[in-house]
N, CA, C and O atoms as CSV, one atom per row, in Angstrom:
chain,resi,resn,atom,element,x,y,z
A,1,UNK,N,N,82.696,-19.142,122.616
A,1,UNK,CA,C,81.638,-19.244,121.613
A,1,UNK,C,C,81.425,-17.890,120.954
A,1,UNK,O,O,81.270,-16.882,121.644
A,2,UNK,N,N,81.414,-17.850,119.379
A,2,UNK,CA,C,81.125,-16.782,119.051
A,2,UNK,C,C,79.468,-16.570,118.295
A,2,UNK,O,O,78.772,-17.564,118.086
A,3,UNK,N,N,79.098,-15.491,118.021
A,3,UNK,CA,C,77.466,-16.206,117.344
A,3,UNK,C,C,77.757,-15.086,116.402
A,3,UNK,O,O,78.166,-14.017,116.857
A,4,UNK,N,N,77.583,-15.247,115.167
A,4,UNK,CA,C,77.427,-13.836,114.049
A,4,UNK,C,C,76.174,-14.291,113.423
A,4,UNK,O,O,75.603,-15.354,113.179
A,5,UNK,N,N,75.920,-12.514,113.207
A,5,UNK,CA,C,74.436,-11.965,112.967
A,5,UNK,C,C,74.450,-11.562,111.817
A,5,UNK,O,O,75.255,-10.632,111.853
A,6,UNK,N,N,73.953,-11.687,110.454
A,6,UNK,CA,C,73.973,-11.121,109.330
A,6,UNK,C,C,72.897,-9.938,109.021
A,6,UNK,O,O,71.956,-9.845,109.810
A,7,UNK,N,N,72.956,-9.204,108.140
A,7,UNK,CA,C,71.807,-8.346,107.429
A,7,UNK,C,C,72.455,-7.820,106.660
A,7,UNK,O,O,73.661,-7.836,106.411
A,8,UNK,N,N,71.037,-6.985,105.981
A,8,UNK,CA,C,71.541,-6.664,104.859
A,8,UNK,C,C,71.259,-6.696,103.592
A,8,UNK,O,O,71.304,-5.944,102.619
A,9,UNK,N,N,70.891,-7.989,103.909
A,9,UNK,CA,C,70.329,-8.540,102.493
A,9,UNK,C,C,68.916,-8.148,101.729
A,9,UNK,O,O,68.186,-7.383,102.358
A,10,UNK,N,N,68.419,-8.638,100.319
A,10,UNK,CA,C,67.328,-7.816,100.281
A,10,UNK,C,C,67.042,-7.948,98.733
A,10,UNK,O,O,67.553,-8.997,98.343
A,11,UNK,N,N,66.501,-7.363,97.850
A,11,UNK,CA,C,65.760,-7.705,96.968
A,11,UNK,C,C,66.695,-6.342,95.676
A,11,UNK,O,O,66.491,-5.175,96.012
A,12,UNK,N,N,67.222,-6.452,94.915
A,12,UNK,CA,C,67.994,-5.285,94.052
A,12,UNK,C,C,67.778,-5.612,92.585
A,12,UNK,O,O,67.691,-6.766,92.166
A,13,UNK,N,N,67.704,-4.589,91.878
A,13,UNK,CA,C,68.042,-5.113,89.860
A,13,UNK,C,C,69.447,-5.176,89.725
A,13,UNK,O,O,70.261,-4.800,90.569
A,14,UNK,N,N,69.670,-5.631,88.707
A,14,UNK,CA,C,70.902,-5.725,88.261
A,14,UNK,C,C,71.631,-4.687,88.028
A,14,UNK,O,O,71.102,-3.903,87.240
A,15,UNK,N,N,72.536,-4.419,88.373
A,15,UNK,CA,C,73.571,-2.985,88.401
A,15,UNK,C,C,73.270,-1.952,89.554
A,15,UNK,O,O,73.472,-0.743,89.661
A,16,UNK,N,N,72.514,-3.233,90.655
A,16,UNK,CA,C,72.480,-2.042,92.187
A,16,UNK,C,C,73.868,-2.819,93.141
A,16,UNK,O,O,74.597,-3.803,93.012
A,17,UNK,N,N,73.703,-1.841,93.996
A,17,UNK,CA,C,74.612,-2.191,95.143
A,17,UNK,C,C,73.720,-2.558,96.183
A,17,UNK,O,O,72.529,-2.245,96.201
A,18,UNK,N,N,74.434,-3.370,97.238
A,18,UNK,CA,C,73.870,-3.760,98.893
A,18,UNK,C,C,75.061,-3.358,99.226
A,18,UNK,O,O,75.960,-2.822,98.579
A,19,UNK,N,N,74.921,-3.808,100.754
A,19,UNK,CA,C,75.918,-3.710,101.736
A,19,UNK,C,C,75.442,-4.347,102.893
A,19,UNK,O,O,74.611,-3.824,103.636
A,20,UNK,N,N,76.045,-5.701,103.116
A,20,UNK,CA,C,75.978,-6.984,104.044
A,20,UNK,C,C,76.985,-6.366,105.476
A,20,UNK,O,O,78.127,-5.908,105.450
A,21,UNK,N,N,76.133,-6.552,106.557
A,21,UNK,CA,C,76.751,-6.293,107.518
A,21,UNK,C,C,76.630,-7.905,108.359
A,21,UNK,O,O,75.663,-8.666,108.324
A,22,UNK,N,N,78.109,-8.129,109.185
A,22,UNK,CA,C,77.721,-9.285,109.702
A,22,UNK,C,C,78.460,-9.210,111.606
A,22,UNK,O,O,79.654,-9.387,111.848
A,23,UNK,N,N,77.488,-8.942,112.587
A,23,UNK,CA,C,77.490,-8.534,113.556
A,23,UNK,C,C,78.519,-9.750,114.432
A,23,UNK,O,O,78.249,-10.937,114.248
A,24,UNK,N,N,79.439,-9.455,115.171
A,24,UNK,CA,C,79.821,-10.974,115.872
A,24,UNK,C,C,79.581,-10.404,117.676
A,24,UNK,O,O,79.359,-9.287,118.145
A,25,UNK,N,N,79.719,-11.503,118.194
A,25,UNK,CA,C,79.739,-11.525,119.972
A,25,UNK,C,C,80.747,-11.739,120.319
A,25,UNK,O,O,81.483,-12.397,119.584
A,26,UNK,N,N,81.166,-11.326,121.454
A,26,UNK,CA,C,82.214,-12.017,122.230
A,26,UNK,C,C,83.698,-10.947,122.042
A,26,UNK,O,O,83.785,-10.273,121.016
A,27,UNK,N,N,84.529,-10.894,122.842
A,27,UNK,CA,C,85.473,-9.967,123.012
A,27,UNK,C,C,86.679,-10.476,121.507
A,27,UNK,O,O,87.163,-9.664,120.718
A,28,UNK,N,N,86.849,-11.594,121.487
A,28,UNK,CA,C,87.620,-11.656,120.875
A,28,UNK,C,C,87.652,-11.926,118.866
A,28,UNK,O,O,88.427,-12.575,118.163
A,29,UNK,N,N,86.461,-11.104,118.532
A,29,UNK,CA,C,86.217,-10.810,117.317
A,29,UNK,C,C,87.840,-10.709,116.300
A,29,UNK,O,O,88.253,-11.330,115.320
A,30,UNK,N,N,88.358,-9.669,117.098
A,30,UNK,CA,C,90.136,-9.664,116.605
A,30,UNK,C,C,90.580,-10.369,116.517
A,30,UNK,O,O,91.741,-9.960,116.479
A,31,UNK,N,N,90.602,-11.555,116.414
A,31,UNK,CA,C,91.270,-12.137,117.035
A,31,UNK,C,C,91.101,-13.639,115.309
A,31,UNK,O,O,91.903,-14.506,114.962
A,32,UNK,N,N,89.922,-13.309,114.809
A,32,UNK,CA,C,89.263,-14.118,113.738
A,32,UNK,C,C,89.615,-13.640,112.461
A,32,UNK,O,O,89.321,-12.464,112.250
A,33,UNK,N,N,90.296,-14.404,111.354
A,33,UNK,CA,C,90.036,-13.882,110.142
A,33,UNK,C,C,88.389,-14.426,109.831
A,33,UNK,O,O,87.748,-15.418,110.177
A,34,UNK,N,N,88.126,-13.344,109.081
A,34,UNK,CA,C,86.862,-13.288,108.548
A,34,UNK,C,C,86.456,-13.417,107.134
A,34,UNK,O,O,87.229,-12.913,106.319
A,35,UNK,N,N,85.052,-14.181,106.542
A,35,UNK,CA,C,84.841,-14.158,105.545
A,35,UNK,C,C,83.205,-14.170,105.126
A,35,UNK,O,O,82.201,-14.001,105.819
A,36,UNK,N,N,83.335,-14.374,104.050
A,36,UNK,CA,C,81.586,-14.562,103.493
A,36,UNK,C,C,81.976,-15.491,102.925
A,36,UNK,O,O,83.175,-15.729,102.778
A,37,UNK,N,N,80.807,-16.384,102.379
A,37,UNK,CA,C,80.683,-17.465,101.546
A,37,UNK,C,C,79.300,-17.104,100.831
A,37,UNK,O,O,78.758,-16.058,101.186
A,38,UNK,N,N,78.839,-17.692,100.094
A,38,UNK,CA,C,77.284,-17.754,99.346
A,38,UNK,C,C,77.147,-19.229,99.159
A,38,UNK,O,O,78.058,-20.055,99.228
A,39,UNK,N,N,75.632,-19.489,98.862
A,39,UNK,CA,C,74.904,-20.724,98.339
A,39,UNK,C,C,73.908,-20.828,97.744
A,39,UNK,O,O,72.890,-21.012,98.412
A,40,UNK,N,N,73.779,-20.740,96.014
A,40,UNK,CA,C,72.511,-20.172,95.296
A,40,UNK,C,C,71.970,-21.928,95.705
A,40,UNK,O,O,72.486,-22.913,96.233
A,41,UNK,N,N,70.700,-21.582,95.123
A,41,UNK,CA,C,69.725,-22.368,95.591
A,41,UNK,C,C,70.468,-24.316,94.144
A,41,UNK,O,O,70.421,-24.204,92.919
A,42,UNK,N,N,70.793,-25.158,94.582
A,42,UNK,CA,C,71.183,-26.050,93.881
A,42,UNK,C,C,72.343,-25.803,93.277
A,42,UNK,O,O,72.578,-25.717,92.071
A,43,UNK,N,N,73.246,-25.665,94.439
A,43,UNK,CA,C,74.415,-25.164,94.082
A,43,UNK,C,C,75.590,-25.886,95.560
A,43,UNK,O,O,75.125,-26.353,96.600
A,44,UNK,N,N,76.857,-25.803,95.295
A,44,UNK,CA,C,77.015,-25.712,96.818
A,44,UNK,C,C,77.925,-24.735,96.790
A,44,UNK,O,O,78.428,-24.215,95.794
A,45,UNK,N,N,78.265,-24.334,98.748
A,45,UNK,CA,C,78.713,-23.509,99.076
A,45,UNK,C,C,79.900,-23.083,98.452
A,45,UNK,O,O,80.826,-23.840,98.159
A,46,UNK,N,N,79.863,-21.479,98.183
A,46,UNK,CA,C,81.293,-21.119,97.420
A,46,UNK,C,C,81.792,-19.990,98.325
A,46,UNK,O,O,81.102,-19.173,98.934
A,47,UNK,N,N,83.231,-20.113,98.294
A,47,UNK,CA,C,83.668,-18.477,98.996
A,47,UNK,C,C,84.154,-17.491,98.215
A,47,UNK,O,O,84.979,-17.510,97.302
A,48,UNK,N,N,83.114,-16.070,99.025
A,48,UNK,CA,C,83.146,-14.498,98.397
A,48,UNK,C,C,84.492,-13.879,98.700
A,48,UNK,O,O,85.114,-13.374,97.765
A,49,UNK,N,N,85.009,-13.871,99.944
A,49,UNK,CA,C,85.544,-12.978,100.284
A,49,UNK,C,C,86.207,-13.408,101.538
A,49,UNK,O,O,85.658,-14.290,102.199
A,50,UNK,N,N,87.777,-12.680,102.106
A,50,UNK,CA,C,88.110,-13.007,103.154
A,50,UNK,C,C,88.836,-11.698,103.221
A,50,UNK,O,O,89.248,-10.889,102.389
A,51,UNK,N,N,88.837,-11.832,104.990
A,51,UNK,CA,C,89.652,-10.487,105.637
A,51,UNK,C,C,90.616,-11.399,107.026
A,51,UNK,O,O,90.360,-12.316,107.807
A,52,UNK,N,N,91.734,-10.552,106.751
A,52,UNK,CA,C,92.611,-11.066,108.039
A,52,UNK,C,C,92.230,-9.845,109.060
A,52,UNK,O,O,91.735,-8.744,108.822
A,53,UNK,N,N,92.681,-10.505,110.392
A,53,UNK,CA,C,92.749,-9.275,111.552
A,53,UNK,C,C,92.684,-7.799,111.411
A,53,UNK,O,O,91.823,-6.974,111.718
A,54,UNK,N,N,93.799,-7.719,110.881
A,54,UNK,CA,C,94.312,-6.258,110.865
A,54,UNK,C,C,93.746,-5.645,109.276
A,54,UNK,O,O,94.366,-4.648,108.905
A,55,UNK,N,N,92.711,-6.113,108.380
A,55,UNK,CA,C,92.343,-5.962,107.692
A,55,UNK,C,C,93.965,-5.940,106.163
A,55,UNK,O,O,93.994,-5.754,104.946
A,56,UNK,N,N,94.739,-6.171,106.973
A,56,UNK,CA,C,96.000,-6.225,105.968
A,56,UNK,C,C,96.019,-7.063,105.076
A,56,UNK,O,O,96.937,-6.694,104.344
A,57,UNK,N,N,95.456,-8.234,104.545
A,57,UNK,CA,C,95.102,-9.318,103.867
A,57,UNK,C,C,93.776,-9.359,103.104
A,57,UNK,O,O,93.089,-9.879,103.984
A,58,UNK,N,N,92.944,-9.172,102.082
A,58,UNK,CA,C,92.118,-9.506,101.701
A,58,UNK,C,C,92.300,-10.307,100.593
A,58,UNK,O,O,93.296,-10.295,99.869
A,59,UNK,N,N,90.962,-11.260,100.428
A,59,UNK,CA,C,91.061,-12.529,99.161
A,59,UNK,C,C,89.623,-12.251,98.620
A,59,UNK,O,O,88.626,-12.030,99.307
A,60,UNK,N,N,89.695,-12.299,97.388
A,60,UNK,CA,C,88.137,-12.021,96.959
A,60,UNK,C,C,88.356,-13.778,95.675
A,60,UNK,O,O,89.429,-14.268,95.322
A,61,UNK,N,N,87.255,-14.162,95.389
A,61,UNK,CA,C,87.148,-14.640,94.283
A,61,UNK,C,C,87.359,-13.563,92.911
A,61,UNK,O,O,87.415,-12.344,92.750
A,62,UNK,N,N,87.431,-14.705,92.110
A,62,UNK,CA,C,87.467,-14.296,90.826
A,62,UNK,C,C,85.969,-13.500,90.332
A,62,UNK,O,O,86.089,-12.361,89.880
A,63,UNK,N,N,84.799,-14.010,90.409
A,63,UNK,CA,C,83.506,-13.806,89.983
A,63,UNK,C,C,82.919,-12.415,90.265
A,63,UNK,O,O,82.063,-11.799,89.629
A,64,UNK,N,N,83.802,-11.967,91.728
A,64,UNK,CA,C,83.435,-10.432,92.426
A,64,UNK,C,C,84.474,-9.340,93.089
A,64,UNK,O,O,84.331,-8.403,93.875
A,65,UNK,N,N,85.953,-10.110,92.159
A,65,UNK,CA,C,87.190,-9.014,91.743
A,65,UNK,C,C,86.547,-7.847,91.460
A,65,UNK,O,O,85.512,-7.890,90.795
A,66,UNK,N,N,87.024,-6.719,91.886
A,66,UNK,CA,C,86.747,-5.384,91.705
A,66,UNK,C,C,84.814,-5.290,91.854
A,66,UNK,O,O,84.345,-4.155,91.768
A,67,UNK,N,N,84.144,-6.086,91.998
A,67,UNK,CA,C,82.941,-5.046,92.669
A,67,UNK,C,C,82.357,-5.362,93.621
A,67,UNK,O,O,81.242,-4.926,93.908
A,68,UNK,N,N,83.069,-6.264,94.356
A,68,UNK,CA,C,82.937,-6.389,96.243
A,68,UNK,C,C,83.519,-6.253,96.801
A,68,UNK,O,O,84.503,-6.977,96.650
A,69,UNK,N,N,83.572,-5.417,97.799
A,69,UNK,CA,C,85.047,-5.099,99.165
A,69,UNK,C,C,84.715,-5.829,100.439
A,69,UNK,O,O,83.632,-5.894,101.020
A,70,UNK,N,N,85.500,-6.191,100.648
A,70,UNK,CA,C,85.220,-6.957,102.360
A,70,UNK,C,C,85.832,-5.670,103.008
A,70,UNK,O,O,86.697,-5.037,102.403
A,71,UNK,N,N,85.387,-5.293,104.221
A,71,UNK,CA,C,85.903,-5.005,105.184
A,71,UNK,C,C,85.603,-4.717,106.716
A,71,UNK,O,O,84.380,-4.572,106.722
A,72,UNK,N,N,86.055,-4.557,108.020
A,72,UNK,CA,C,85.787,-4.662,109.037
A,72,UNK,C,C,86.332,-3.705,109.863
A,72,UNK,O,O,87.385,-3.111,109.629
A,73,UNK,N,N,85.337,-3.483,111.224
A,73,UNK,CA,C,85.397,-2.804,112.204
A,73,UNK,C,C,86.110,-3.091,113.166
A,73,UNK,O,O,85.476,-2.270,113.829
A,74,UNK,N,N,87.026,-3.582,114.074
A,74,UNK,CA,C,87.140,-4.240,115.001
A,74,UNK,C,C,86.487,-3.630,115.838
A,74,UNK,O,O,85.944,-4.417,116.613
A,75,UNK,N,N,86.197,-2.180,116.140
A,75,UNK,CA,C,85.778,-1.813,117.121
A,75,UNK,C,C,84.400,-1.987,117.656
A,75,UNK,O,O,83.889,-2.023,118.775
A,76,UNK,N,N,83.892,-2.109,116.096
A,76,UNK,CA,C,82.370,-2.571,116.366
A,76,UNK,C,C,81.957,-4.223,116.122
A,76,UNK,O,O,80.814,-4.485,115.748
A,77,UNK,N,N,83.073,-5.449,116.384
A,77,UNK,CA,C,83.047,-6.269,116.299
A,77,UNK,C,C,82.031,-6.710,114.984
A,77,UNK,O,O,81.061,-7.466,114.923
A,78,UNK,N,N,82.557,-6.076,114.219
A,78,UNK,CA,C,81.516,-6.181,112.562
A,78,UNK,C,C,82.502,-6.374,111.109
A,78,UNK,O,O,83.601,-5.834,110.984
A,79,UNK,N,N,82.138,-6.871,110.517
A,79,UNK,CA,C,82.653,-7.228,109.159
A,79,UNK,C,C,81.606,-7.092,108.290
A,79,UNK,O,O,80.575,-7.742,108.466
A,80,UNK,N,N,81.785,-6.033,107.014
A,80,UNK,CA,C,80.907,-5.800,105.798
A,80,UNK,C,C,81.453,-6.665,104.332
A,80,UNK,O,O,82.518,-7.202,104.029
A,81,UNK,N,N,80.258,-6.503,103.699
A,81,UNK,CA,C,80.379,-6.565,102.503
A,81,UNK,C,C,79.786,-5.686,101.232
A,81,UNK,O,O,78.683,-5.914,100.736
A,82,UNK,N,N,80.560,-4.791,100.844
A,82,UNK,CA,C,79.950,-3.926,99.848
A,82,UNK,C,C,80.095,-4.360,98.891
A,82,UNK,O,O,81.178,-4.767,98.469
A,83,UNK,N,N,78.818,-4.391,98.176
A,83,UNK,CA,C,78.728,-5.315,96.559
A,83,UNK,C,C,78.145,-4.241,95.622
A,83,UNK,O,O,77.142,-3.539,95.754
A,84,UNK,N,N,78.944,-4.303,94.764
A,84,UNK,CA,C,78.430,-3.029,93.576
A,84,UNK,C,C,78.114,-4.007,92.557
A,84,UNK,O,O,78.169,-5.234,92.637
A,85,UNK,N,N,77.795,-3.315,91.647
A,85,UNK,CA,C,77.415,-3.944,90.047
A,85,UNK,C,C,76.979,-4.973,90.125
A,85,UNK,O,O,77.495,-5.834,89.412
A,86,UNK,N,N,75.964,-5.320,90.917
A,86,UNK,CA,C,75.299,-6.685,91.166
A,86,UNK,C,C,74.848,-7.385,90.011
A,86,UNK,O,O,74.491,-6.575,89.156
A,87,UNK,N,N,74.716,-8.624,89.629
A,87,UNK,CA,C,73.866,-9.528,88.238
A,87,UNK,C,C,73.362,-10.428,89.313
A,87,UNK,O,O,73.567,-10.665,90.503
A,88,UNK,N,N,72.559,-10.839,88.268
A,88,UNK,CA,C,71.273,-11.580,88.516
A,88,UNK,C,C,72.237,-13.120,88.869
A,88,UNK,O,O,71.523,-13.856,89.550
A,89,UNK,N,N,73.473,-13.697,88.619
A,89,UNK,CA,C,73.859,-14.327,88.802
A,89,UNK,C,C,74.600,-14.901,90.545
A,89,UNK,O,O,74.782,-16.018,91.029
A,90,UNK,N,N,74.893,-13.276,91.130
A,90,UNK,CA,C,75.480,-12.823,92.190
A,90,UNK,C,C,74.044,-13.532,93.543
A,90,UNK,O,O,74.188,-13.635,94.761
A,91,UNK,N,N,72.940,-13.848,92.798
A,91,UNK,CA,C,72.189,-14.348,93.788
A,91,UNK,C,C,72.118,-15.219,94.297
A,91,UNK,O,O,72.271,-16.258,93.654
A,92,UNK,N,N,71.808,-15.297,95.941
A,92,UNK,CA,C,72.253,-17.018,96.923
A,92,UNK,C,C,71.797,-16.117,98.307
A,92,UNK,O,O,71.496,-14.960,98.600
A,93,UNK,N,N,71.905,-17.033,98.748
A,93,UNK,CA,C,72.270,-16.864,100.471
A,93,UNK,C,C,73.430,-16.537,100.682
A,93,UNK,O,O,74.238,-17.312,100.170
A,94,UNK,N,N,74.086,-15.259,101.520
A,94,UNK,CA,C,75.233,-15.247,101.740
A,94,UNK,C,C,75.718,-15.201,103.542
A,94,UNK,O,O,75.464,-14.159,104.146
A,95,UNK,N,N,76.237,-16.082,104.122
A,95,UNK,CA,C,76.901,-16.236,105.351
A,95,UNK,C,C,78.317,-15.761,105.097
A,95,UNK,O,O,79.110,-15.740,104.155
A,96,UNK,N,N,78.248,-15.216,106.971
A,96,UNK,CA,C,79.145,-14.695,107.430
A,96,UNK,C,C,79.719,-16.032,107.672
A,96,UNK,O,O,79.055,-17.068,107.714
A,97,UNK,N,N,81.560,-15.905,107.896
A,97,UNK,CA,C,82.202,-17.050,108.702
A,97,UNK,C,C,83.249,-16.452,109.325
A,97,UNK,O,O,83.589,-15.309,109.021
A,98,UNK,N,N,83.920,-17.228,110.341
A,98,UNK,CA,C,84.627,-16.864,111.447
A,98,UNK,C,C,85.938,-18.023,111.782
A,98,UNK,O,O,85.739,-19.062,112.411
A,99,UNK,N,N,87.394,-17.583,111.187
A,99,UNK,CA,C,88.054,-18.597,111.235
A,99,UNK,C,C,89.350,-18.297,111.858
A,99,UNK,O,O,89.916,-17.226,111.641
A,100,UNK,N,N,89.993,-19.486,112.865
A,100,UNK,CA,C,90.822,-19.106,113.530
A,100,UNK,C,C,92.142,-18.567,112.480
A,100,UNK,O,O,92.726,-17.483,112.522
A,101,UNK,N,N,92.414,-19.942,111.372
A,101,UNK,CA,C,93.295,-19.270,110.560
A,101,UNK,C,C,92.778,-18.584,109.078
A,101,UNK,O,O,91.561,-18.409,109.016
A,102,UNK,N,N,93.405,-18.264,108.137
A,102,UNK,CA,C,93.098,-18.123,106.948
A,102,UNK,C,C,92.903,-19.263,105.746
A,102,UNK,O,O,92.219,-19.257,104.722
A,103,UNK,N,N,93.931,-20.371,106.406
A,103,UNK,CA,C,93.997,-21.608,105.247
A,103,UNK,C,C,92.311,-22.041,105.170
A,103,UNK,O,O,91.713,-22.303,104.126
A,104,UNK,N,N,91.587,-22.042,106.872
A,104,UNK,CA,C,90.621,-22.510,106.844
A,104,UNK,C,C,89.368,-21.648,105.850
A,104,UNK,O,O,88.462,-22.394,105.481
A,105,UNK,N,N,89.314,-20.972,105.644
A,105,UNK,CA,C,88.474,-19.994,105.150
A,105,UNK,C,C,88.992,-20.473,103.325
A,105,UNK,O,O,88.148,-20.835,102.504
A,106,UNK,N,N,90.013,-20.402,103.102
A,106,UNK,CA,C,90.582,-20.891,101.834
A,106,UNK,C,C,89.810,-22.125,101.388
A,106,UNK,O,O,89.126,-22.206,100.367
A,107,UNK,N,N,90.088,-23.402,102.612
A,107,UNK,CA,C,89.385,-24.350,102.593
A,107,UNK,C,C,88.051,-24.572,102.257
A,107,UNK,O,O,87.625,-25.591,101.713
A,108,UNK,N,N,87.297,-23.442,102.646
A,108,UNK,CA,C,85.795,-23.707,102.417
A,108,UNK,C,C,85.049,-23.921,103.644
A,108,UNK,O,O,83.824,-24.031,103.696
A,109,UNK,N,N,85.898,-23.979,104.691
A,109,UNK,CA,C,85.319,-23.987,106.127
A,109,UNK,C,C,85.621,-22.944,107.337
A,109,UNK,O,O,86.344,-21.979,107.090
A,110,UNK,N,N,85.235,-23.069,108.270
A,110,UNK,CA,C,85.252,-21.893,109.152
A,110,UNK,C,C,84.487,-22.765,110.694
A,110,UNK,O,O,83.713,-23.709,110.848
A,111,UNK,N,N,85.358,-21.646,111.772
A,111,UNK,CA,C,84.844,-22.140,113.051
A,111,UNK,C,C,83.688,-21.859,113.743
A,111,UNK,O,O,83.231,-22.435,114.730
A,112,UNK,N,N,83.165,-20.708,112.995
A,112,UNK,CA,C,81.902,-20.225,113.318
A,112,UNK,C,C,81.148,-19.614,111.949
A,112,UNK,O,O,81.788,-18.951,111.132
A,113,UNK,N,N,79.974,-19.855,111.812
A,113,UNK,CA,C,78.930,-19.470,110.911
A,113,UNK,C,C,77.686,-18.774,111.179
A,113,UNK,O,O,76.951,-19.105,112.109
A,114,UNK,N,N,77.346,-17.491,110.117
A,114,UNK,CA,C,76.304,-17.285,110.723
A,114,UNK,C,C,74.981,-17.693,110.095
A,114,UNK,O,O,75.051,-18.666,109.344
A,115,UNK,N,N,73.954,-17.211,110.239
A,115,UNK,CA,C,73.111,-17.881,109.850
A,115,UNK,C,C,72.573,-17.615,108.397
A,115,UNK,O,O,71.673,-18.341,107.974
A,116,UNK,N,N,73.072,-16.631,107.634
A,116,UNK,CA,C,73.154,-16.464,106.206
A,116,UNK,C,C,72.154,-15.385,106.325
A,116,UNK,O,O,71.746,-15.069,107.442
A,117,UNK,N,N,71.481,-14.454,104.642
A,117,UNK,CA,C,70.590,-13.386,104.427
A,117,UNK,C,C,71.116,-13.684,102.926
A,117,UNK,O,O,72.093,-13.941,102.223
A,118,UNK,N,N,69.539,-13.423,102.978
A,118,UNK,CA,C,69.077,-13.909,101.173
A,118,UNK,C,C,69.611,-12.356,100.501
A,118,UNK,O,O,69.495,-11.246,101.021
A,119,UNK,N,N,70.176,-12.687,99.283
A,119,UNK,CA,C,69.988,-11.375,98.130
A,119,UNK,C,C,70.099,-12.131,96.617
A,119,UNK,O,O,70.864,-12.886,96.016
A,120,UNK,N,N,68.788,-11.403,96.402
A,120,UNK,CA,C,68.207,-11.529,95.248
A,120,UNK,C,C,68.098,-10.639,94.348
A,120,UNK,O,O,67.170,-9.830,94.360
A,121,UNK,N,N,69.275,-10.655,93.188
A,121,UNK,CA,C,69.332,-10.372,92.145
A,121,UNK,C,C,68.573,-10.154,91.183
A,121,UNK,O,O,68.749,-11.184,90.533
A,122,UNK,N,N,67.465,-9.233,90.315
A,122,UNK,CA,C,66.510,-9.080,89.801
A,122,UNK,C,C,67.329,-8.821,88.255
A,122,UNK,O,O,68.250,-8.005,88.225
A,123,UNK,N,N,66.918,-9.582,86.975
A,123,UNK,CA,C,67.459,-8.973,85.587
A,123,UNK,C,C,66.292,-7.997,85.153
A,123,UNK,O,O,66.382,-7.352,84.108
């Protein structure tokens, strides 16, 4: 069982940065490609971002090409998200996810989820 912890999240104007940290348990964190997803409010779930193991693989959407980086710690069993040039559009709930392969994360699903952290985009 894995459990991931999000933060991070938080209240910004348009053209700030955050930085989403998403905490996991359990020894075998390495072992997960990793991702984010978001869900603005009457919307459904879309995916931000993905990281393989060895951080050798990343997938971003189209919408946050060049001003979000995924990336991860293994050592600190943690995966970030640095978001620059934020818009008022970039706002939702964003969850961490936890997937054995990558197709799944492609898919739109994942084996573990965390419990999401609001960021709210101000124009």
């Amino acid at each position: 069982q894995v459990q991931l912890v999000e933060s991070g999240g938080g209240l910004v104007q348009a053209g700030g940065s955050l930085r989403l940290s998403c905490a996991a348990s359990g020894p075998t964190f390495i072992s997960f490609y990793m991702g984010w997803f978001r869900q603005a409010p009457g919307l459904e779930r879309e995916f931000v971002a993905s990281i393989s193991p060895s951080s050798s693989m990343r997938y971003y959407a189209d919408s946050v090409k060049g001003r979000f980086t995924i990336s991860r710690d293994n050592a600190k069993n943690t995966v970030y998200l640095q978001m620059n040039s934020l818009k008022p559009e970039d706002t939702a709930v964003y969850y961490c996810a936890a997937a054995f392969t990558f197709s799944r994360l492609r898919e739109g699903s994942a084996d573990y989820w965390g419990q999401g952290t609001q960021v709210t985009v101000s124009s």
